[in-house]
Every structure is written in C-alpha cells, then in structure tokens.
C-alpha positions as CSV (number, residue, x, y, z in Angstrom):
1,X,0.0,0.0,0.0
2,X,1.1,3.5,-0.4
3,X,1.6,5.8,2.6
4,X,-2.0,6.6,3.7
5,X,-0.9,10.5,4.6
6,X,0.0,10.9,0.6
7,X,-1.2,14.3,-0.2
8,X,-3.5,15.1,2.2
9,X,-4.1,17.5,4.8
10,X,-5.2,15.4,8.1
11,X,-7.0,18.4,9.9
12,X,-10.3,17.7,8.9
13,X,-11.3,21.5,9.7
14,X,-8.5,22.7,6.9
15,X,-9.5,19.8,4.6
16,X,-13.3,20.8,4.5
17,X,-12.2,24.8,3.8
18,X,-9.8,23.5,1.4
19,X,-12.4,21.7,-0.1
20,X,-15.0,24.1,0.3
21,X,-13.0,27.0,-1.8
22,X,-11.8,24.7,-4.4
23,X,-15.6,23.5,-4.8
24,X,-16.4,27.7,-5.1
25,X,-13.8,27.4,-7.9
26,X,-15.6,24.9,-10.0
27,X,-19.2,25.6,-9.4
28,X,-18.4,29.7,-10.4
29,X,-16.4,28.1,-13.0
30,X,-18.9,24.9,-14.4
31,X,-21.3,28.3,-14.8
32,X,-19.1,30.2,-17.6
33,X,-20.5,29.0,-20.5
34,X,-18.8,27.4,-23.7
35,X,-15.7,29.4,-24.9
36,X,-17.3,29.4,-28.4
37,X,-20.7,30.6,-26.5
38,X,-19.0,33.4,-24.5
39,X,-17.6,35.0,-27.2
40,X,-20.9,35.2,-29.1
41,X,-22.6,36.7,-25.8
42,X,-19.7,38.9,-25.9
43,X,-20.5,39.7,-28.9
44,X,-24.2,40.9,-28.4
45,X,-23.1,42.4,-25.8
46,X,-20.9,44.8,-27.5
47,X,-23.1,45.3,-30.0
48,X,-25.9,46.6,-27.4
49,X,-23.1,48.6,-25.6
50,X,-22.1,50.3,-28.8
51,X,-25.9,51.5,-29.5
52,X,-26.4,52.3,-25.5
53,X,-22.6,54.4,-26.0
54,X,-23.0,56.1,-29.5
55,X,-26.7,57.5,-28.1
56,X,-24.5,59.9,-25.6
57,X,-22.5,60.8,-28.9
58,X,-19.0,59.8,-26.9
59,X,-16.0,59.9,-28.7
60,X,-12.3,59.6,-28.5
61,X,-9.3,60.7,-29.1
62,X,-6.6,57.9,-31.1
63,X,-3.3,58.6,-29.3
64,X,-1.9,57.8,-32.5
65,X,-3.5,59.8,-35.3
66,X,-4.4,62.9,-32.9
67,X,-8.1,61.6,-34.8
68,X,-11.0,62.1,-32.9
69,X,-13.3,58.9,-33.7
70,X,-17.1,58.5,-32.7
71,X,-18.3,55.4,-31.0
72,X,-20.4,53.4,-33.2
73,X,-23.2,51.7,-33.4
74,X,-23.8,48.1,-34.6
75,X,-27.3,49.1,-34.1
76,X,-27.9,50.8,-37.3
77,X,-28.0,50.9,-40.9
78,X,-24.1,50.9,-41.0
79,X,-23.9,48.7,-38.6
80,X,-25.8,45.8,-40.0
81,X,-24.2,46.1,-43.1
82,X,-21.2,46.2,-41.6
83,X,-22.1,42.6,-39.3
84,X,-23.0,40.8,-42.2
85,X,-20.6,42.1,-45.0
86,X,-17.5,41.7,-42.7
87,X,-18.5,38.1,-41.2
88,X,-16.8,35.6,-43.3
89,X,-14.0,38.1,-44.0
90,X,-13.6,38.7,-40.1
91,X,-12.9,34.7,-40.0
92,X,-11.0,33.8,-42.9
93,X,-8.7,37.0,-42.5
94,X,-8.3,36.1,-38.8
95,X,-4.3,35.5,-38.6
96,X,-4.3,33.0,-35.7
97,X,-6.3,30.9,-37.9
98,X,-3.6,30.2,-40.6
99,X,-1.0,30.7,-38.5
100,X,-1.9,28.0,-36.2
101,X,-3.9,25.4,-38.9
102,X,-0.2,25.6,-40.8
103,X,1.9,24.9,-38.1
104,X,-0.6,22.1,-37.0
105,X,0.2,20.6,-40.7
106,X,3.2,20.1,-39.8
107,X,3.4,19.6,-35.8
108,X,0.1,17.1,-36.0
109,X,1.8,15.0,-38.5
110,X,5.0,14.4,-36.7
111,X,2.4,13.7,-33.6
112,X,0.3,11.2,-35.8
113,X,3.4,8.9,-36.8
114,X,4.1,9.0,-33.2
115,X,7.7,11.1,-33.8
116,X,7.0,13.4,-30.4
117,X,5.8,10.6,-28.1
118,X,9.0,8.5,-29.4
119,X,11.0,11.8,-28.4
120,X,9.3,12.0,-25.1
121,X,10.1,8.6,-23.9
122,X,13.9,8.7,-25.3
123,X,14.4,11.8,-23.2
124,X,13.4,10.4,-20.2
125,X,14.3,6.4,-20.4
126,X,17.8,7.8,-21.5
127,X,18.1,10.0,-18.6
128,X,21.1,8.9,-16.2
129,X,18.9,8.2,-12.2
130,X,20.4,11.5,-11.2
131,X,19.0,14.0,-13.3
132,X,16.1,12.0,-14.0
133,X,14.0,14.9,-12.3
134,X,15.4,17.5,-14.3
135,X,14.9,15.3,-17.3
136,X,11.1,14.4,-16.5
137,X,10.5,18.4,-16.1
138,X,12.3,19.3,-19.1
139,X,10.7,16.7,-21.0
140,X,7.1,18.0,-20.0
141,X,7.6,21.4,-20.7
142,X,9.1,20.5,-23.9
143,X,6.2,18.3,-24.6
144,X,3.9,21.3,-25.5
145,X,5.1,20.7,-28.9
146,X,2.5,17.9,-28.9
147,X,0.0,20.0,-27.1
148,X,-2.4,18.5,-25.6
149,X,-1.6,15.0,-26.2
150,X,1.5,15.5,-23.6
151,X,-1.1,15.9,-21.0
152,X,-1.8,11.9,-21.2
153,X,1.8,11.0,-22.4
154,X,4.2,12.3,-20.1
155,X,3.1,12.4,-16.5
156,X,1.8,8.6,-16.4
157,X,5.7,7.9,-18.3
158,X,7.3,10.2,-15.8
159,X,5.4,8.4,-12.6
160,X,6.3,4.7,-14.0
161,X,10.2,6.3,-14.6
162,X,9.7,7.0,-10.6
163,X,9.1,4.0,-9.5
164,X,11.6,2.0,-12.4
165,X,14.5,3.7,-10.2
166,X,12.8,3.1,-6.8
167,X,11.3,6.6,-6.2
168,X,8.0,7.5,-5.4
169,X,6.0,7.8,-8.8
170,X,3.3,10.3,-7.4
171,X,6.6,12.3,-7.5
172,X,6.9,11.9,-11.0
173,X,3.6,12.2,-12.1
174,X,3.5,15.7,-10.2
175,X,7.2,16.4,-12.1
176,X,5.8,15.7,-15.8
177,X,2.2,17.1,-14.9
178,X,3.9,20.8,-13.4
179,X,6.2,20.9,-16.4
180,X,3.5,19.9,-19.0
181,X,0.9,22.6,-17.8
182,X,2.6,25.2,-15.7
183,X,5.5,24.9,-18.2
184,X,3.0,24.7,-21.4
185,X,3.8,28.0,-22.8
186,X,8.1,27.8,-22.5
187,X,9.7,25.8,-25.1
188,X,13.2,25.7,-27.1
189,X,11.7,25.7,-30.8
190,X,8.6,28.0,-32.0
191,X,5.8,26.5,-31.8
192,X,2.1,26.4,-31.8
193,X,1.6,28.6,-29.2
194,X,3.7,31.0,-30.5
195,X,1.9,31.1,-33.8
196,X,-1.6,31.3,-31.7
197,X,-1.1,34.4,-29.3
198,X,1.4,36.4,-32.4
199,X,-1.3,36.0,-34.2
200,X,-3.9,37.5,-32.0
201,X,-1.8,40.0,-30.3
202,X,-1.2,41.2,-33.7
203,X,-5.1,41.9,-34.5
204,X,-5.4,43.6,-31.3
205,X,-2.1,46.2,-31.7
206,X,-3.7,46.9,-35.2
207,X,-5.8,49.2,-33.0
208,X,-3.2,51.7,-32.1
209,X,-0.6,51.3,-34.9
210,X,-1.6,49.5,-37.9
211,X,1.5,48.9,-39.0
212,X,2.9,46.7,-35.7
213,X,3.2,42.8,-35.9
214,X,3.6,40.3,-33.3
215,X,5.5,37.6,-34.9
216,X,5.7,33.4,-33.8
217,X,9.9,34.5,-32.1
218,X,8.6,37.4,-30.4
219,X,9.3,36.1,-27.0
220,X,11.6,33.5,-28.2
221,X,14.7,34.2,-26.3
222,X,12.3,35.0,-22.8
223,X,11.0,31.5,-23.0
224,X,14.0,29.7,-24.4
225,X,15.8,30.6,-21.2
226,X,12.4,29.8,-19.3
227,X,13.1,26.4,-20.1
228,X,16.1,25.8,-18.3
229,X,15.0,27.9,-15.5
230,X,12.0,26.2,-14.8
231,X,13.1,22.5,-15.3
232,X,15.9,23.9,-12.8
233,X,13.0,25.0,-10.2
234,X,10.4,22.2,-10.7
235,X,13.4,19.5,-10.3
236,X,14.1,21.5,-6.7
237,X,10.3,21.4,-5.8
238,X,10.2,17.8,-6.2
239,X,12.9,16.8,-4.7
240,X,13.2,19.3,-1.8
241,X,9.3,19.8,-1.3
242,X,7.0,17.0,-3.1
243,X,9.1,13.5,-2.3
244,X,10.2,14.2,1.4
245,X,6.1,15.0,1.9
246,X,5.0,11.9,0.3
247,X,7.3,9.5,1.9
248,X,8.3,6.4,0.5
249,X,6.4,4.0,-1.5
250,X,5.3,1.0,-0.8
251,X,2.5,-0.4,-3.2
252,X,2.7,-2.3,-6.3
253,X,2.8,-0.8,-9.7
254,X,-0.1,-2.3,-12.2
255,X,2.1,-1.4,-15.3
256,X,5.6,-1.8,-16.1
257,X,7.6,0.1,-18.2
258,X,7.6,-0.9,-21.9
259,X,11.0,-1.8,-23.3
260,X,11.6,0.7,-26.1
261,X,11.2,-1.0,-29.9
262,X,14.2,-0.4,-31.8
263,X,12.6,0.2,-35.1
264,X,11.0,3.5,-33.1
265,X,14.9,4.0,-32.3
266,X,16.3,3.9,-35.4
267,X,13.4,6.3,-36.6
268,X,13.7,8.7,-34.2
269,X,17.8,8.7,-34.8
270,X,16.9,9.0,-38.9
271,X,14.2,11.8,-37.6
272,X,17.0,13.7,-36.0
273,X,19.7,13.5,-38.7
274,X,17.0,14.6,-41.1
275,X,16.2,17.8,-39.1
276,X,19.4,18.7,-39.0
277,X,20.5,18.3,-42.7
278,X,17.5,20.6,-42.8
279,X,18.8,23.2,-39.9
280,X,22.2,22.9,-41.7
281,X,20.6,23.8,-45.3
282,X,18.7,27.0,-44.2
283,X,21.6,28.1,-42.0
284,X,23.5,28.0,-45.6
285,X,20.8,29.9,-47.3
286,X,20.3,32.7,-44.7
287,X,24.2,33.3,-44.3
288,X,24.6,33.0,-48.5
289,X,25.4,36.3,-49.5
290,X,23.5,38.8,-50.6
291,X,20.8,35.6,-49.4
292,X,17.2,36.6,-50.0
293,X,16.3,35.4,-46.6
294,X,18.3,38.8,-44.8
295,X,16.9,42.1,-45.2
296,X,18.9,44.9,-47.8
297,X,21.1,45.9,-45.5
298,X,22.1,42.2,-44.7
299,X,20.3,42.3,-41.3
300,X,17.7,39.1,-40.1
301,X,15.5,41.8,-38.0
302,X,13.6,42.6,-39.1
303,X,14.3,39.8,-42.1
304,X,11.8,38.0,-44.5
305,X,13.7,34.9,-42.9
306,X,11.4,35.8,-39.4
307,X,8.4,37.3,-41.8
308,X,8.5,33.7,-42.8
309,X,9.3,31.3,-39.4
310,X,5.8,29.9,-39.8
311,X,6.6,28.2,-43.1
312,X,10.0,27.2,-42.1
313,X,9.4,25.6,-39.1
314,X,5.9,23.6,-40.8
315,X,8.6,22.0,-43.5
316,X,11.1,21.5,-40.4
317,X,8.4,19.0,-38.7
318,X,7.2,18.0,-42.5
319,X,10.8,16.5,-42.5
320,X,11.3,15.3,-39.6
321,X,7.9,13.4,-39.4
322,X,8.0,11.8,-42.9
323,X,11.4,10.3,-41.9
324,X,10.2,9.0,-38.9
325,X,6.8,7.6,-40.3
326,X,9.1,5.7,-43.0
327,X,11.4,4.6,-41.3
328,X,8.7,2.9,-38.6
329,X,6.4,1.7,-41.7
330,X,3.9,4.4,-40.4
331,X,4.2,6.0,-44.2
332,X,4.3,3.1,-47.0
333,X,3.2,5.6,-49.5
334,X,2.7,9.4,-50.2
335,X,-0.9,9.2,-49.5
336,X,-0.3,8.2,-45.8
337,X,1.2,11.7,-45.5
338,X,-1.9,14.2,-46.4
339,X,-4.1,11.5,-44.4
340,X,-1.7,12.1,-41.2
341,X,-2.4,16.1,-42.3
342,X,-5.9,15.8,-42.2
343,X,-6.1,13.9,-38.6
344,X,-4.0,16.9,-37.2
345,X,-6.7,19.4,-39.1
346,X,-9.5,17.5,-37.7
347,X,-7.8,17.7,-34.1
348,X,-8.6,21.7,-34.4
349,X,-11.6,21.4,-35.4
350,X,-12.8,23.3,-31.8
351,X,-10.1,25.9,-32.1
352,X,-11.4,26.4,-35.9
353,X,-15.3,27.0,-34.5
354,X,-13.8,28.8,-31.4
355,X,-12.3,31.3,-33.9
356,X,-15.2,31.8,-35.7
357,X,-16.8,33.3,-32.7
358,X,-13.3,35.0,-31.4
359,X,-13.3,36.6,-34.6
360,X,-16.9,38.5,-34.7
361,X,-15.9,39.6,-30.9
362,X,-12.5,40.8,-32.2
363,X,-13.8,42.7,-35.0
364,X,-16.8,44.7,-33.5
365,X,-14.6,45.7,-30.3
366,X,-12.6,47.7,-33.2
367,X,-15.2,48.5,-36.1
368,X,-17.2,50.3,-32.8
369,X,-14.3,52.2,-31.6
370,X,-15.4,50.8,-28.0
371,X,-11.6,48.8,-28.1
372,X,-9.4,52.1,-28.1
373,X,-11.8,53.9,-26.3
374,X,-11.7,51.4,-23.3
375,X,-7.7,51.5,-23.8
376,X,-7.5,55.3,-24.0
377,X,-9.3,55.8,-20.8
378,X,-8.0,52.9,-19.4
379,X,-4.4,54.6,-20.1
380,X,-5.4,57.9,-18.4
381,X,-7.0,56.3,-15.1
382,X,-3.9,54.4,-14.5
383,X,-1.4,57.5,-15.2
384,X,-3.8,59.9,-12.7
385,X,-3.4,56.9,-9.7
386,X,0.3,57.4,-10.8
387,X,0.1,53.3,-11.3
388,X,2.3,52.6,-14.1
389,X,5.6,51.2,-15.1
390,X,6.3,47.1,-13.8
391,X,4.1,47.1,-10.8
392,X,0.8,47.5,-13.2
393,X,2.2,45.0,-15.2
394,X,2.9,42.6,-12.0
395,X,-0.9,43.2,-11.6
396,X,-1.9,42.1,-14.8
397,X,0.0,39.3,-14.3
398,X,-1.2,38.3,-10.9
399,X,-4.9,39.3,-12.4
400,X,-4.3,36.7,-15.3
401,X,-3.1,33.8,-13.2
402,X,-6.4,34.3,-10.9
403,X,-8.5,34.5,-14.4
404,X,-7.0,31.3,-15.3
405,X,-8.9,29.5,-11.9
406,X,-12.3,30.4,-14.4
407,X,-11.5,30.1,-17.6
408,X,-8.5,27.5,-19.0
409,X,-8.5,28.0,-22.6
410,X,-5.5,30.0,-23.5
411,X,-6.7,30.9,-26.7
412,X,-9.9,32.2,-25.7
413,X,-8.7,33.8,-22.3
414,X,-5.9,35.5,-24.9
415,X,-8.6,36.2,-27.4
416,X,-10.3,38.0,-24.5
417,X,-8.3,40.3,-23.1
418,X,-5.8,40.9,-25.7
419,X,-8.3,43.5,-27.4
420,X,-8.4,45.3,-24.4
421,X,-4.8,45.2,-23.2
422,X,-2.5,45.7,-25.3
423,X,-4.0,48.7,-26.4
424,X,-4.3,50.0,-22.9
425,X,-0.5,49.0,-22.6
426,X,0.6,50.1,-25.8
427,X,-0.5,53.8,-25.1
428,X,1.1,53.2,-22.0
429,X,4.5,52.9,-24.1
430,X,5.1,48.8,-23.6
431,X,5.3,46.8,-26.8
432,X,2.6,44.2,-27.3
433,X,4.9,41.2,-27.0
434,X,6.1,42.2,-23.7
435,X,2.5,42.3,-22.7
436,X,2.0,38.8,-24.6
437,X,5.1,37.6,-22.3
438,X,2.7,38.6,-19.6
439,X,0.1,37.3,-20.0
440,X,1.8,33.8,-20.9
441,X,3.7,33.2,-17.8
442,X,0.2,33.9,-16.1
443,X,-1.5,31.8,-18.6
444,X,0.6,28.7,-18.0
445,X,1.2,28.7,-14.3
446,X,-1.9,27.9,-12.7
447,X,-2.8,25.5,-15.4
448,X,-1.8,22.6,-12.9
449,X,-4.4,23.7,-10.4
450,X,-7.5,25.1,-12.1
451,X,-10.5,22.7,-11.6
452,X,-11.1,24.1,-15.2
453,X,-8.5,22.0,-16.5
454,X,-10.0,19.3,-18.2
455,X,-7.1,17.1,-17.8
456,X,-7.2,16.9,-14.5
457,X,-9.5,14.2,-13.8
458,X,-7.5,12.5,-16.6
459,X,-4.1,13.4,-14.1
460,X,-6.5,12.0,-11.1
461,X,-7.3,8.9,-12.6
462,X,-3.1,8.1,-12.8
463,X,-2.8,9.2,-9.4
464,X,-5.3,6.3,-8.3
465,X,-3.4,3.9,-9.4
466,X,-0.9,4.3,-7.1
467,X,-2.6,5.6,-4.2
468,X,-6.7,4.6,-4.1
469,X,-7.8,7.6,-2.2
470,X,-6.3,10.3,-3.7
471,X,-8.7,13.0,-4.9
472,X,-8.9,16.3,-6.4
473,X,-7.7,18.0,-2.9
474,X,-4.8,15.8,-3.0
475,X,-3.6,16.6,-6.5
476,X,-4.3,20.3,-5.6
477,X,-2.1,20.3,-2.9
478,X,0.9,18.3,-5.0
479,X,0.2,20.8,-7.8
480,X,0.3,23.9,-5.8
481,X,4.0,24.6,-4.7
482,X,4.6,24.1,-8.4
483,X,2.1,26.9,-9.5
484,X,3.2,29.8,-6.8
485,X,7.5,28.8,-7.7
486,X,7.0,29.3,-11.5
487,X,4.5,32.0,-11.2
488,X,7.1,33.6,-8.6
489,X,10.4,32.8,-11.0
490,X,8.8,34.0,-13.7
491,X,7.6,37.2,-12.2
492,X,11.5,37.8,-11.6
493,X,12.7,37.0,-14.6
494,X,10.0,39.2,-16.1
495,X,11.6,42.0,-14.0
496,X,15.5,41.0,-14.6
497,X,14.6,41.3,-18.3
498,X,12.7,44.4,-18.7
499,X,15.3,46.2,-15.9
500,X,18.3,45.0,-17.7
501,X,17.0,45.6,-21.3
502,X,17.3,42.0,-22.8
503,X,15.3,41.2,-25.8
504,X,12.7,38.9,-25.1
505,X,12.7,37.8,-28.6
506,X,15.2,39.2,-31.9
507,X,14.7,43.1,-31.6
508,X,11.7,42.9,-29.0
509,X,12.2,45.3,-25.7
510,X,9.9,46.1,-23.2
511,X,9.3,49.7,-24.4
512,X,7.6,50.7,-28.0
C-alpha cells in the first residue's frame, strides 16, 4: 500500500475549507458558459453597448493619429451592413487561424506517426537516475510541442520512470504534470503557441498602430531561457518539497515500463539527422550572400527569414515526421502523409469553430471604436493613480493567473483580453509582445491547479493507481508549490529582463 498520509491534509477542519473554496472554484467556473458561446454573448453584448454608447454621442481621441473617432453603433443601418458584410472576412482574414492550422500541418503530422511521443520517452528512459528529475520536467515542458496530447503522455511515463528507479511515482507524475501545464507555454523551438497568441496580439495592436506585428519568435529568447529555469526549479520542488512529503512508496505498480522497440529507435535517430540536414541547409541559405532570406542591408530583424518562421518551421516537422513515419512503416506511400495532415486538421476542429466566434468579438470591439476607447481611458485612469511602469504589469500578471482559476483555454482567455490590453499598454509605451510575455507566464502557471483544466481528472485517474484515495484535494495540494515557484520565478525574470534591457525575442524590448 502507499503511505495513507500521501497528499492530504489530516486536519479535517482545513480539509473541508480547502475543499469548500476549491468547490467555489468549480461551481463559479462549471457556470461560464462554452468558450465558443461566451464570445458570441460577448459579442451581443458589445453590440448593445455600442448602441447604449453612441446615443450619448461619446468619442475619443486615437493617441496615434491625434483623430477624434465616434463610438459606433452596430445598431444601425451601417452597422448591419457592416455585421454581415464583414462576417466571413472577419474569420477567414483572422491570422491565428492560418498561423496555427499551418503549423498544425506540420506539428500534428510528426504527432500522428508518433515522432513526439517517441521523443518523449527517449528523453526520459535515456536520462542517467540523477538528473532523471530534471529530465522528467524538461521533457514536460518540452512536450507542448504535442500540445495537448502530452497531458496523457508524459506524467503517467514520468510516474512509471519514478518508480523504475525506486522513487516515489506520485513524485513523478507531479514532475511531468507541473512541467507539461505550468510549463505549457516555455519551449526551445517555435511553436504552436507562439503562432496562436502572435497572431492574436497582432489583431489587437492593429488598433493603435496598424502597422505593428507580433511575430511566432517574439518572446523566443524570454521562453528559451524559461526552459532551463523552470526544469531547474520544478526539479528543486520535487525533490526538496514533493518527495520528502509523500514519503516512500510501498504499493505495487499495475504497469511496467515498456521496453523501447528499436525500429522506433532507429526512426527517431533517422528523424534527428533529417532535421538537422534541414537546420544545416537554411543556416547555408540565410548566411549566403547577398541571401534573400536577410533584409537589404544584410540584417535578419527585421528579415523575411522571421516574416517567414511559420513556413519554415511547418517544412522543419514536415521532414522530420515523414522520416520518422518511414522509417517505422507508419508512411508506406505518399498518401499516408496528407491522411496524417488531415487527422491533425481534424484535431482543431474546436479551435477552428472557437475562432469563428473570437473573430466576430474581435472585430466589433474595433469597427465600434469601444476597443481604443476602453484602452485610452483605461491609459489615463492608470497615469492619474500614478500606477504605471512594472508594478501595473505585476498586476496584470497576478490578475491573469487568478483569471486562469475560471476560464483555461489560453486561446480564448488571450482572445479575450488581448483586445483590451495591449492597447491600454501600448498607449502606455510597452510593446505588445512584452505584454504577450505577460500574459503567458500567467496563462501557463496555474494550469496545474485550475478545476477548469479538463485534464485533471484525466491526471487524477493516474494518481489512483498508485494511491486509491487520492482526490482532487490531494492533487491540488501536490500541484500547488509548483504553481506559486513558476509564477514567482517568472515574475522575476520578467523584472530581470525588462530592468536590464534583454530582448525577449530578436529586436523585442519592453518599451515601444
């Protein structure tokens, strides 16, 4: 049996307030509706607010143009024309959209031939026993690259890793589970994610300076070094806070570990070689000279070689996953390949209808004027409480990582309050990817403790089968030294960066 005390607070009296509040938490949050729903209440909503505003004949003045615009009104002639001339347009010219469904061409198909779960389990069955901690966190918060799917891959590995070299494997599962979600956003190579919020953050800068874009490396450097420093702190908090607590274990494991097949060896060693002949042939290209990948003064930022990371980085997986899928007979022909494609498109097919929604919101919050008129007097409040510079930002980020307890999509919580913002930020002089830095160190670091998180019960359900009565209070309480140390790290190396002026991705400050 495993030690009976695992997890749990004894004192009945703390166990039923713990209880009590995190129960507060889910009902409030079982009451939000759908993300695709909210945004289509949200946007009625602003459609009545704009008719209710414009009535009073407010306007505002664009920090940027010196233009004073009206607020207007969905409500009206114009209006109507404008909802259902614009709809389609608002969602197929959406950038997240094919940022996101492109890199998903590529990411999905080196997840369908099983490339990122075979890299998963080398990274951490390779591991020598004494960093296998650091390797269990660093393999979870690398593991975003399969999104969601890492949620069910790595923390039932990382547990049966545990107890393989005679450690507790509710210490491992907590070690893969913080580094998959509070780690989600952090990662060494563009991905997804990055696509995602650039792509958003982008629409919602538009407002104060049309000519801005967020691009996919944006915070690049900030969460390349996040990486280390994370897998550095979650190793600590297991084996400093999380094993010592749980004690030793005693029970039986159900499963044993698998004993790795040698054809997925040999195809994740081709996979490799074949992304770096790859690496090694655009390196050649973008340092060619006079290479049409550098700008005309020979510069890569800004560089049509970063305008175009997206479609790099799709052929970098395309690569990668084909040689893979051959080499384990998952590809016998070229028609396995779009098939693969299309199973990764299908996989979106919530984010696609999601967007659709996101998109309408998105739009009226700027045709209305309501988005810059919330930012510009938004701006001005927090300048005449003399609350500005990195404590505002703190609170944003502290306000996020409390949002997060309600609502877990990071899409839609992005989609949500990037409109309203970055603007405010932006007049504020702070560039939107700072803010989108923000917001994703907020984003990611309660993930592990949100009853929100649908993969929680999914997280529970592994815990069981070590320890029969562990329950959502007891996964809480694992999960929650993780949350406060990356939210805390991350806070200060927020600060460290923005003090000491390092680019948080090529040519990206905190400042405009």
């Amino acid at each position: 049996m495993s030690n009976p005390n695992v997890g749990m607070n004894n004192d009945p009296v703390k166990q039923k307030g713990m209880f009590r509040f995190l129960g507060a938490i889910e009902k409030v949050g079982n009451k939000l509706p759908d993300p695709f729903m909210l945004f289509v209440y949200l946007a009625i909503f602003i459609i009545l607010l704009s008719w209710l505003i414009s009535a009073f004949g407010v306007t505002v003045i664009h920090p940027g143009t010196k233009e004073e615009l009206p607020i207007k009104s969905l409500v009206s002639g114009e209006g109507i024309q404008y909802i259902l001339e614009s709809m389609l347009t608002n969602f197929t010219s959406f950038k997240p959209l094919g940022l996101v469904l492109a890199m998903m061409l590529g990411i999905g198909l080196a997840e369908k031939v099983g490339l990122l779960e075979a890299g998963i389990r080398k990274t951490i069955l390779n591991a020598p026993k004494s960093i296998v901690t650091y390797a269990v966190v660093f393999t979870g918060i690398m593991g975003n690259l399969a999104s969601d799917a890492a949620f069910v891959v790595i923390p039932p590995l990382a547990a049966m890793v545990f107890y393989a070299v005679g450690r507790h494997p509710l210490a491992g599962l907590a070690a893969g589970f913080a580094g998959t979600g509070a780690g989600f956003t952090a990662n060494l190579i563009i991905a997804g994610t990055d696509a995602l919020l650039a792509g958003i953050s982008t629409e919602a800068a538009k407002t104060i300076d049309k000519n801005i874009i967020v691009t996919p490396v944006d915070n690049w450097y900030f969460m390349m070094l996040s990486v280390f420093v994370l897998t550095i702190v979650g190793a600590l908090i297991t084996e400093k806070v999380i094993e010592p607590r749980l004690g030793k274990y005693e029970g039986k494991m159900g499963k044993e570990l698998a004993e790795p097949n040698p054809l997925e060896g040999k195809g994740f060693k081709n996979a490799l070689l074949a992304g770096l002949a790859y690496l090694v042939v655009v390196a050649v290209i973008l340092f060619w000279p006079n290479s049409p990948l550098r700008n005309e003064e020979g510069g890569i930022i800004p560089s049509p070689f970063l305008n175009g990371i997206v479609p790099i980085l799709l052929f970098f997986f395309l690569t990668m996953g084909i040689t893979y899928g051959v080499t384990v007979k998952k590809i016998t022909s070229t028609r396995d390949i779009p098939k693969y494609m299309g199973e990764a498109i299908k996989d979106m097919a919530g984010y696609i209808v999601l967007i659709f929604a996101a998109a309408q919101f998105i739009a009226y919050f700027d045709w209305t004027n309501i988005g810059i008129w919330v930012a510009v007097n938004g701006a001005e409040l927090l300048t005449s409480l003399n609350f500005d510079g990195l404590p505002v930002v703190i609170g944003y980020v502290l306000f996020t990582a409390l949002l997060n307890l309600l609502i877990f999509s990071g899409s839609a919580k992005w989609a949500l309050e990037a409109p309203i913002f970055i603007p405010m930020f932006m007049i504020l002089g702070y560039h939107p990817s700072f803010i989108q830095v923000a917001y994703r160190i907020a984003d990611s670091s309660t993930n592990i403790i949100t009853p929100m998180n649908p993969y929680l019960v999914v997280i529970l359900s592994f815990m069981r089968e070590y320890d029969k009565k562990a329950g959502i209070g007891t996964l809480i309480s694992l999960m929650l030294p993780y949350s406060l140390a990356f939210l805390v790290i991350w806070i200060i190396q927020l600060i460290i960066f923005a003090l000491i002026g390092i680019p948080f991705g090529p040519g990206i400050h905190m400042n405009l």
